[in-house]
C-alpha positions in Angstrom: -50.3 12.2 -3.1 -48.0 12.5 -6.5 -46.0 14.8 -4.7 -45.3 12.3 -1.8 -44.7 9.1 -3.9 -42.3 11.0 -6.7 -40.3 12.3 -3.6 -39.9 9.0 -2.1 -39.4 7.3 -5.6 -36.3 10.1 -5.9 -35.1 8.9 -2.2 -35.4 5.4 -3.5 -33.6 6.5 -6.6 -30.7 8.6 -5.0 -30.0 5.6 -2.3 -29.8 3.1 -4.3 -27.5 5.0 -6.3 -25.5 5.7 -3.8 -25.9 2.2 -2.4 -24.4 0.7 -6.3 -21.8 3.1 -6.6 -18.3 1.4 -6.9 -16.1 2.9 -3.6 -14.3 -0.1 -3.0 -11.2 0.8 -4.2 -11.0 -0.4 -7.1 -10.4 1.5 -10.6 -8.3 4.7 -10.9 -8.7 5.5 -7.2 -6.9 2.2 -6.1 -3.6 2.6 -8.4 -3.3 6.6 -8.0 -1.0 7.3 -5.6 -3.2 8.5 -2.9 -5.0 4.8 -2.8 -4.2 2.6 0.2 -4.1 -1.4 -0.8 -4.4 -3.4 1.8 -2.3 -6.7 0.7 -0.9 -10.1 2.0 3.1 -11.1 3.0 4.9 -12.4 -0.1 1.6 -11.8 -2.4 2.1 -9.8 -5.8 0.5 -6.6 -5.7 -0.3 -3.0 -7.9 0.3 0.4 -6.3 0.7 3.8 -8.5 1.2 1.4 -11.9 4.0 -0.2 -9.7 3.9 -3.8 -9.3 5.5 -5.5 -7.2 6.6 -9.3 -7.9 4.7 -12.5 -5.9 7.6 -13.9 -3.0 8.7 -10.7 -1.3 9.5 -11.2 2.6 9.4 -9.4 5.6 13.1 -10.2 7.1 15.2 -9.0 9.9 18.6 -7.3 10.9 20.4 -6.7 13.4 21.4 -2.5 14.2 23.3 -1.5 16.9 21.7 1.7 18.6 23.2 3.6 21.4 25.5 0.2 22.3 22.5 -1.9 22.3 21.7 -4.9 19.4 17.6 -3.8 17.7 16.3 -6.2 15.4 14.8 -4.4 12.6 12.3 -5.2 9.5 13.8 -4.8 5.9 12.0 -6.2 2.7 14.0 -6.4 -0.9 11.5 -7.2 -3.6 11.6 -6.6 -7.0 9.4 -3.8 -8.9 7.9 -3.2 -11.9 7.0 0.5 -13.8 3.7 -0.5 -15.4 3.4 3.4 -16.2 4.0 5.4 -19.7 6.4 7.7 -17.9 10.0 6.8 -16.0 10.1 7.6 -12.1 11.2 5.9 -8.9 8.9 3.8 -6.7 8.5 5.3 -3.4 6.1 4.5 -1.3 5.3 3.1 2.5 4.3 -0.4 3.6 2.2 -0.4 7.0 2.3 -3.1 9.8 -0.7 -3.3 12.2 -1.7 -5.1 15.0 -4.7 -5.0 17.3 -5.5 -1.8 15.6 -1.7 -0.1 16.6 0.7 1.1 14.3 3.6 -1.9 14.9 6.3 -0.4 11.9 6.2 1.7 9.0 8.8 0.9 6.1 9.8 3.4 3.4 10.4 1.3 0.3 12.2 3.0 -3.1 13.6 1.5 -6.2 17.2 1.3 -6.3 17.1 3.5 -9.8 14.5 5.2 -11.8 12.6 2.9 -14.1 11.6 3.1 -17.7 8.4 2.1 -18.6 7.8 -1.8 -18.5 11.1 -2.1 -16.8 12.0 -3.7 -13.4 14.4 -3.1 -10.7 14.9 -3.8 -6.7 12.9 -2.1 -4.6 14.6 -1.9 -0.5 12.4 -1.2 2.1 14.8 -0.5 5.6 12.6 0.2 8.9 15.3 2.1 9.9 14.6 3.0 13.9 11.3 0.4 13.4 10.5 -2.2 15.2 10.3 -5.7 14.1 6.7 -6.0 13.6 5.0 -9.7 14.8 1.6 -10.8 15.4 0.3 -8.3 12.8 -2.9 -8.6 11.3 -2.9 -5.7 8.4 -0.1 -5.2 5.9 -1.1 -1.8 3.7 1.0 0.1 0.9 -0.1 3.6 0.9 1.7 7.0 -0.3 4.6 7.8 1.3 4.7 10.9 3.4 7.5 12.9 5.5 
């Protein structure tokens, strides 16, 4: 009978270890630069000890492709290098809707940054579509 209840005490034990365990996303996971942050149009938000300022905007222009007029996503925003080392911000903002990819936007600092310095950051959807009705806007590393 000890046998039984110190095996389910150790159950007990490991689930609600696992149960408290902190894998929300938040600590070193969420500003490495394989961390996806799921953030809000126009909020201020922290990616990879990059920051980006509160007001950015999701805005439009015109491309013509192949003799036709495509209205295309581009956000400008200004970024700050909250690291101890000077680099460029890359990285990828996601659009979703409905659960389908709707545009993907590479987004890069104009220059690199020192530490504690700031700088614009353009994001072109270049070939994207303008992306409406979407209900998920997440900054995750970019990839090729």
């Amino acid at each position: 009978m000890t046998i039984l209840l110190r095996a389910a005490l150790a159950a007990l034990l490991l689930v609600l270890a696992v149960g408290c365990s902190d894998d929300s996303g938040s600590g070193d996971a969420a500003t490495g630069e394989d961390a996806k942050v799921q953030v809000e149009l126009g909020d201020e938000f922290t990616w990879n000890d990059f920051t980006v300022a509160k007001g950015w905007t999701l805005d439009s222009t015109t491309a013509t492709i192949e003799m036709e007029e495509s209205e295309q996503p581009q956000i400008t925003a200004e970024v700050t290098n909250d690291g101890d080392e000077s680099r460029f911000a890359i990285f990828e903002i996601v659009f979703v809707g409905d659960d389908k990819l709707q545009a993907t936007l590479i987004c890069r600092s104009d220059e690199e940054l020192e530490p504690g310095a700031s700088g614009t950051l353009q994001c072109p959807g270049l070939g994207q579509v303008m992306p409406r009705g979407y209900d998920l806007i997440q900054v995750e590393k970019f990839t090729r």
